[in-house]
N, C-alpha and C positions, 0 to 999 in steps of 0.2 A: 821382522817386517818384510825383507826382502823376500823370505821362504812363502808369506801370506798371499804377496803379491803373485810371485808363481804359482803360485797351488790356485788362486781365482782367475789366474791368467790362463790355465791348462784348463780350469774346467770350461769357460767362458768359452774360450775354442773349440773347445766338444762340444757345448749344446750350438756354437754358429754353426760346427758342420753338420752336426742330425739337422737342424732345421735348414738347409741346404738342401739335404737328402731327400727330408720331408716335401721339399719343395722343387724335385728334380723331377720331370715328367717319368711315367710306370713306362716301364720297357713292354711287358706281357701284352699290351694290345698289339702293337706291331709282329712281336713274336706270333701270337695267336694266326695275327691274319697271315704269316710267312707259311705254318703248319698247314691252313684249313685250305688255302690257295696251293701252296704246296700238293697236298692230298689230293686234291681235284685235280693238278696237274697231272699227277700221276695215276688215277685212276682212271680219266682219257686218255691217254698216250697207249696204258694198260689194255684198255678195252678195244682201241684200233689194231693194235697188234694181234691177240687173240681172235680180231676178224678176218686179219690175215690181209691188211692194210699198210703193212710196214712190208720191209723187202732188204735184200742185200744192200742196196745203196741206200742209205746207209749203214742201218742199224746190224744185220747181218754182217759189214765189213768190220764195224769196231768191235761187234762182241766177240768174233774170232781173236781180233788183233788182244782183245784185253785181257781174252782166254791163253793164247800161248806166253802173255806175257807173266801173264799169275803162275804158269807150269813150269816157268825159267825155257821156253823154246824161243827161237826169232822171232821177233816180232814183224813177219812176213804174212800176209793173206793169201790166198790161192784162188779167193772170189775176185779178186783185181788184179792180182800180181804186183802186189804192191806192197817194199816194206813201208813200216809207220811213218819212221822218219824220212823215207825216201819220198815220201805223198807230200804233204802238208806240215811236217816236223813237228806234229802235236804228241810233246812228250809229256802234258797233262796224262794220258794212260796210263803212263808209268804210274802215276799215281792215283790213281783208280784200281788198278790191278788187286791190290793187298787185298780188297774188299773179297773179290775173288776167291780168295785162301778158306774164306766164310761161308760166302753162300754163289758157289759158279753161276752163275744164274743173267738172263739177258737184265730181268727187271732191275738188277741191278744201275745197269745204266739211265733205265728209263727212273728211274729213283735220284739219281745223281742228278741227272739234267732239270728235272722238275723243279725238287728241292735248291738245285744251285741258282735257277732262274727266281724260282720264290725270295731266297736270300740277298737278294738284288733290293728288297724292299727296306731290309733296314740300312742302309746306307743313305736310300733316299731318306728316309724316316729323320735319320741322323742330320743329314745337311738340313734340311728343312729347318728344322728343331737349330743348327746353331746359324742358321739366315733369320731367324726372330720368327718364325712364324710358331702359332698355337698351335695345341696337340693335333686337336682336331683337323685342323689345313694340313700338317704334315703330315699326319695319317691320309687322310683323302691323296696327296698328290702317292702317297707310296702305292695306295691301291690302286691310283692312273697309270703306274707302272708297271702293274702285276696283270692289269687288263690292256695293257696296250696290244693291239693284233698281233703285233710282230714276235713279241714275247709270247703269248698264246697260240700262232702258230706254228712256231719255232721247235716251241716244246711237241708238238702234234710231227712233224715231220723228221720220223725216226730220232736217233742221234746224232748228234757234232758235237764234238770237244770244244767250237766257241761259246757254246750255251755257257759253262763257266768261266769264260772270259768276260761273259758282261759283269756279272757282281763283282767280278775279281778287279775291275776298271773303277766301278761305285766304291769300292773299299780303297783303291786307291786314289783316288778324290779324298775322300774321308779323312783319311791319312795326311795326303797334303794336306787339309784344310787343318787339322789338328795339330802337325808338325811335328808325325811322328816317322820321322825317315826310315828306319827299320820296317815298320810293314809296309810304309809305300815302295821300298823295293821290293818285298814276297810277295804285294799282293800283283804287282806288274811282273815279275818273273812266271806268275801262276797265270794270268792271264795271255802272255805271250805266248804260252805250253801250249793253246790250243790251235794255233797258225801261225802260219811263219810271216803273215802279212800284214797280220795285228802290230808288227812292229810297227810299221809305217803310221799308225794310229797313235801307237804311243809315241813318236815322236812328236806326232802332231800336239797329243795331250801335251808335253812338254813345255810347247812354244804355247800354247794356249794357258797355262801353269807362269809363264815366267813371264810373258806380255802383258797379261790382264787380272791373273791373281797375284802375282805380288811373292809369290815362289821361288824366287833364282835360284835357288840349290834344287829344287824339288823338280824343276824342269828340265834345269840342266841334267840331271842326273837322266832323268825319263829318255831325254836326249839321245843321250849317249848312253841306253842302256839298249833303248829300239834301233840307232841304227847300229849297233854292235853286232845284236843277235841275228837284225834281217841280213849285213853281208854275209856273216857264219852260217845264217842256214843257205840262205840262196846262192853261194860260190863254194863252199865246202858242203854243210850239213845233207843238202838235198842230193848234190851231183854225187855225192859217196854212197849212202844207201840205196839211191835209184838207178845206181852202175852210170852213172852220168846225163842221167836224163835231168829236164829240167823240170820245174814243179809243176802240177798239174794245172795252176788256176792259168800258166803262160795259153794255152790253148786257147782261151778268150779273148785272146786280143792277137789274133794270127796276121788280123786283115793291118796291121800296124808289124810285126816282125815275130820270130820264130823265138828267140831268145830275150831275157829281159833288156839287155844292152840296146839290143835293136829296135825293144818298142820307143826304151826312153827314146833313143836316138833321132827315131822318127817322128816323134812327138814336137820335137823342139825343130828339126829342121822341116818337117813338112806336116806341118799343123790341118793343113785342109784334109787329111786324111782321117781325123777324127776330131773336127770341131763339127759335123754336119751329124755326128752323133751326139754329140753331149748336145747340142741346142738343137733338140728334136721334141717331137711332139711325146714320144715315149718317155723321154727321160720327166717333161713339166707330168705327166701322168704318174711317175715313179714319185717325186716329188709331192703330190698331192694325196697318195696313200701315205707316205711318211708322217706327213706334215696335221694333212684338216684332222684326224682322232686326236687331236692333243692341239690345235689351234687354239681354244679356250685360254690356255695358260703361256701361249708363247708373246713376248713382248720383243718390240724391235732394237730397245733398248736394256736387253738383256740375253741376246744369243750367242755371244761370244765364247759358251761352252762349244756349241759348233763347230767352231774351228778344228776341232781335235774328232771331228766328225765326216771332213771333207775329203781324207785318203779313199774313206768308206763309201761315199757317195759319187765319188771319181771313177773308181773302181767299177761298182755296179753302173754307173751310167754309160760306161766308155765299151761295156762287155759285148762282144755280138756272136752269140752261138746258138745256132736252130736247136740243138738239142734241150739250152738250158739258158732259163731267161734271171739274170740274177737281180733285175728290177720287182722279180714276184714276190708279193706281200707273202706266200705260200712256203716260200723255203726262210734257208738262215742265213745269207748274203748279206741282210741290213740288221744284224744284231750289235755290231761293231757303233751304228748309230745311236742306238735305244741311251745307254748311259749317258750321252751326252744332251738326249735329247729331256732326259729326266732331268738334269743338272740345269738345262734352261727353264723347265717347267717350274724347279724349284724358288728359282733368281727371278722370274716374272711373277711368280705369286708372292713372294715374298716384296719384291717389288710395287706389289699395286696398284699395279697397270692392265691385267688381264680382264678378260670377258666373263670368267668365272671367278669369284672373289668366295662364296659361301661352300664349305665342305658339303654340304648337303648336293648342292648342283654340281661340284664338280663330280661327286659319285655317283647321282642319276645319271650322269653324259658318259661317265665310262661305262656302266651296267648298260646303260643301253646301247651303246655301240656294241657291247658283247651278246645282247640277245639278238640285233640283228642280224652280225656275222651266225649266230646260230640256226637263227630263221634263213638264211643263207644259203650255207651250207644242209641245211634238212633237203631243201628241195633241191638242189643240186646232186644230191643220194638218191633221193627218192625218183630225179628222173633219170639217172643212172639204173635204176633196178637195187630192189633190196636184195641183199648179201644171200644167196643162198645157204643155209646155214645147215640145211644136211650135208652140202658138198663139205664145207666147215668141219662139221662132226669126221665126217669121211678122212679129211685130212690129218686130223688130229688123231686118228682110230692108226692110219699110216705109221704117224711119227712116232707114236708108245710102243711099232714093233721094231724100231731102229733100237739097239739095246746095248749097243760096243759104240767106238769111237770110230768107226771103217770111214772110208771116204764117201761123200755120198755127191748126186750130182743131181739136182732138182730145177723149182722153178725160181726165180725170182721171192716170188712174196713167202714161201717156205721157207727160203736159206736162214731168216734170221732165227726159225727154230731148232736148227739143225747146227747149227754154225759152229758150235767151240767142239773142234775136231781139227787136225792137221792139215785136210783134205775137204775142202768142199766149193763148189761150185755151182755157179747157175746157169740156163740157158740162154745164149745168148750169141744170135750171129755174127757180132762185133768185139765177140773178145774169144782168144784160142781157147775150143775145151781139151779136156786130156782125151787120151785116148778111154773108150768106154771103160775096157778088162782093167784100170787102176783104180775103177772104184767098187767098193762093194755092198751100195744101193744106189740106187737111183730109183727116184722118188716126185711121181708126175700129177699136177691135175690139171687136167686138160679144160677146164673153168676157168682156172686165172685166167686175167689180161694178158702177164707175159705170155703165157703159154700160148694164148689168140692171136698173139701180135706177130710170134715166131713161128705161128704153127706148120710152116713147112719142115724146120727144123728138128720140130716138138713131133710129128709125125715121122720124121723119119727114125727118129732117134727109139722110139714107140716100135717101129717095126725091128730094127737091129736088135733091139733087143728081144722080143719071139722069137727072133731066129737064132739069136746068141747060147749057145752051148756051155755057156758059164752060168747065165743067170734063169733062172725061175721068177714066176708070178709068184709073191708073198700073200699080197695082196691088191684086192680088186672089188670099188664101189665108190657108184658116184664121181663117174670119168677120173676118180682118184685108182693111181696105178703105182705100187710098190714092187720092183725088182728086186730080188737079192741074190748075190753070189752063191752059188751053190757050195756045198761044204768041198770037196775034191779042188776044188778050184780058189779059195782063202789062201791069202799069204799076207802075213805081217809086216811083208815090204811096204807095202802100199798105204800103209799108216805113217810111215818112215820117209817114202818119197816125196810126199807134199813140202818138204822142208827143201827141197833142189829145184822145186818150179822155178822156173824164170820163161814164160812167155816171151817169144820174140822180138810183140810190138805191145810191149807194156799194156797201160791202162787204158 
C-alpha cells in the first residue's frame, strides 16, 4: 500500500509540473524580438560606420585597445594615449578580447553593443512577467525598452563598454528579485567592467534593493561591492595605469576642483558653486528628454527604482564642458539611467496607475516616437548635405592598399578602419602627434569634417609630406590622399615603438 501510494504520488507530481510547464509563458517571443531588434541594431550602427560616421572617439579607441589585448600586447592606445585601465578601468574588454582570437574585426564590437543592449529586454520581459503582468503587457514594456531613444542612440554613437552595463544592471535586479545571490554578484561585477563610476550607481541600486525591496543581503552586498571597486579604481586602479593621472570624466567638474576630493569637498562646504547648475533651465530640459518618451507608464507611486538612478542624473546635470555636453540624448552619459527607468515602467504598469494600460498603445507610442526621431534625424542629414559616396569609395579604394600593420596617421572618421595596429593616430591640434618619419602611411581626405575643422593642420601636414624624402603618393582620388614610406626608408622599429608612447599632456 505504502509502495502504491508513492508510485501515484511521483506520478501525480509529474503531470502537476508538465501542466505547470504547459502553463509557463513561451520564452521565444521575447527571444525573437531581442534577435530581430538586435539585428537592426547592428545593421545601423554597421551602415554609419561604413559611411565613415563613426570615428576614433570612440569606436577607433576600443577597437585598438581590444585589438592589442586579443594579441597579448598593453593594453595602451596611441589614438589617446591612454592605457584601458588608466581611462575609465573598463576591464569589460578583457572580455570581449577572446572574440578577437575569431574574427579581428571592428564589427565585432558593433555586434557586442547591439546585441548586449537588445538582451536588456528579457530581464525586463522577466520582472514584468513575475510583477503579474500578462505576456502581452510584458512583452509591450520590453519593446519600450528596446525603443527608448537613449538605448537607440546609444547603440548609433560608436562604442562604450557601458552599453553592457545596462543589461548587466536588469539581470541583476532579476537576480535580486529571484534570490539568486551568485549571479546577482557576476552580473554587477560585469556591469561595473564598463566604468569605474558605475560604482557609485550600484551602490545606489543597493540602498534602493535594501530600503524598498525588502533585499538586505542583496543590497548590502551591491554596497559594499560598489564602493569597494570605486575606491580601488579611483585611488589605486586609475592613478597606476594613467602614471598618476586622475580619471578622465574629473575634467567635468573642473569649475568645482581638480581632483575628486576637492570636488566632494567643495560640494559640501560651498554649495553655491553648483547648485545654480543643477537648478538650471538645462538640467529641467535634460530631464524632460529622459522622462516624457516613457511618461505613459511612469507612476508617482512607483518610482523608487530611481533612486539607484540619481548618481546618474547628478553626474550629468552637474557636468559643464564646452567640448561635451553629457545631458545630450545623442551620446551614452544616461544609459546608467535606462535600467532603472524600465524597472519603474514595469512597477507602474503592473501597478495600474499609468496612462497606457493596453499593450497595443503602449507599442504604437514607442514606434512612433521612433519614426519621428527618424523623421528627425533624415532632415537634419539631408540639411547637412548627403554623404558624398565617391569620396567614400575613394577612401575605401585608400584603406585595401594599407596591407601590413605599419603605423598609420589619418583622419579622425578613418581611424576606426585602420585601428588594430600598434601605431595609429589621428589629426588633431589638441593632442601630440608623433613625429611624421614613425609612421608608415598616412592616409588623408581632405572632405572629412575633421579634416575641415583642422585644415590648417591638415594642410600643412599635406605639404611636408611632398616634400618628404621618405614618403611617396600611393594613392590619389577624390581629395582622398594616401602616403606611403618608401621601401629604402621601412624599419620595423616603428611597429615596436607605439608600445613606449606616452604623450606628455595625456588625453
Amino acid at each position: 500500500m505504502t509502495i502504491l501510494e508513492g508510485s501515484i504520488s511521483v506520478l501525480a507530481q509529474a503531470f502537476q509540473e508538465r501542466a505547470e510547464a504547459s502553463e509557463r509563458p513561451a520564452r521565444w517571443p521575447v527571444i525573437a524580438m531581442i534577435l530581430a531588434v538586435g539585428s537592426a541594431l547592428l545593421a545601423t550602427s554597421t551602415l554609419r560606420h561604413h559611411a565613415f560616421r563613426s570615428g576614433a572617439l570612440d569606436l577607433g579607441f576600443f577597437d585598438q585597445l581590444t585589438y592589442l589585448i586579443s594579441r597579448g600586447h598593453e593594453a595602451f592606445s596611441t589614438i589617446l594615449g591612454w592605457h584601458l585601465m588608466g581611462d575609465h578601468a573598463a576591464y569589460v574588454l578583457y572580455l570581449i578580447a577572446p572574440a578577437y582570437w575569431v574574427w579581428p574585426d571592428v564589427h565585432v564590437l558593433l555586434a557586442v553593443q547591439a546585441f548586449a543592449l537588445a538582451a536588456g529586454a528579457y530581464p525586463v520581459w522577466r520582472l514584468g512577467r513575475l510583477a503579474g503582468l500578462s505576456q502581452a503587457r510584458a512583452l509591450a514594456v520590453a519593446l519600450a525598452y528596446l525603443l527608448y531613444p537613449i538605448v537607440l542612440a546609444a547603440n548609433l554613437f560608436d562604442f562604450h563598454p557601458e552599453t553592457i552595463s545596462v543589461p548587466a544592471m536588469l539581470f541583476a535586479a532579476l537576480a535580486a528579485r529571484e534570490r539568486r545571490l551568485g549571479w546577482f554578484i557576476v552580473a554587477l561585477a560585469v556591469a561595473m567592467g564598463g566604468k569605474e563610476i558605475i560604482a557609485l550607481t550600484v551602490i545606489a541600486m543597493g540602498a534602493w534593493l535594501a530600503l524598498f525591496e525588502q533585499r538586505r543581503l542583496y543590497g548590502a552586498v551591491a554596497i559594499v561591492l560598489g564602493a569597494a571597486w570605486f575606491v580601488i579604481a579611483m585611488k589605486f586602479v586609475i592613478p597606476y595605469f594613467g602614471e598618476g593621472k586622475q580619471a578622465s570624466g574629473v575634467q567635468y567638474y573642473s569649475y568645482l576642483g581638480h581632483t575628486f576630493g576637492q570636488i566632494v569637498g567643495n560640494m559640501i562646504v560651498e554649495p553655491q558653486r553648483w547648485l545654480p547648475v543643477l537648478f538650471s533651465l538645462r538640467t529641467v530640459k535634460y530631464l524632460c528628454v529622459l522622462f516624457l518618451p516613457v511618461i505613459w507608464g511612469l507612476s508617482p507611486r512607483h518610482l523608487s527604482p530611481l533612486i539607484a538612478a540619481l548618481p546618474t542624473l547628478a553626474l550629468n546635470s552637474l557636468a559643464v564642458d564646452d567640448r561635451v555636453d553629457m545631458t545630450s540624448p545623442f551620446m551614452q552619459y544616461s544609459l546608467m539611467v535606462v535600467p532603472f527607468l524600465a524597472l519603474a515602467l514595469v512597477a507602474g504598469v503592473a501597478g495600474g496607475q499609468t496612462l497606457l494600460r493596453r499593450p497595443r498603445w503602449i507599442v504604437a507610442w514607442s514606434v512612433g516616437l521612433v519614426m519621428l526621431g527618424a523623421a528627425a534625424r533624415i532632415i537634419q542629414v539631408q540639411a547637412r548635405g548627403v554623404t558624398d559616396l565617391r569620396n567614400n569609395l575613394a577612401s575605401r579604394e585608400a584603406i585595401e592598399q594599407i596591407q601590413d600593420k605599419g603605423g598609420v596617421l589619418t583622419t579622425h572618421e578613418i581611424t576606426p578602419h585602420v585601428s588594430q595596429r600598434l601605431l595609429v593616430q589621428y589629426i588633431d591640434p589638441s593632442r601630440p602627434l608623433r613625429p611624421i618619419d614613425e609612421f608608415e602611411y598616412v592616409l588623408l581626405n581632405l572632405s572629412h569634417g575633421s579634416a575641415q575643422t583642422h585644415d590648417e593642420l591638415t594642410e600643412s601636414i599635406l605639404k611636408q609630406l611632398h616634400d618628404h624624402p621618405e614618403f611617396r603618393v600611393a594613392f590619389q582620388k577624390d581629395d582622398v590622399y594616401l602616403f606611403r614610406k618608401v621601401e629604402p626608408f621601412l624599419h620595423s622599429e616603428s611597429r615596436e615603438a607605439a608600445a613606449d608612447f606616452r604623450p606628455a599632456d595625456g588625453r
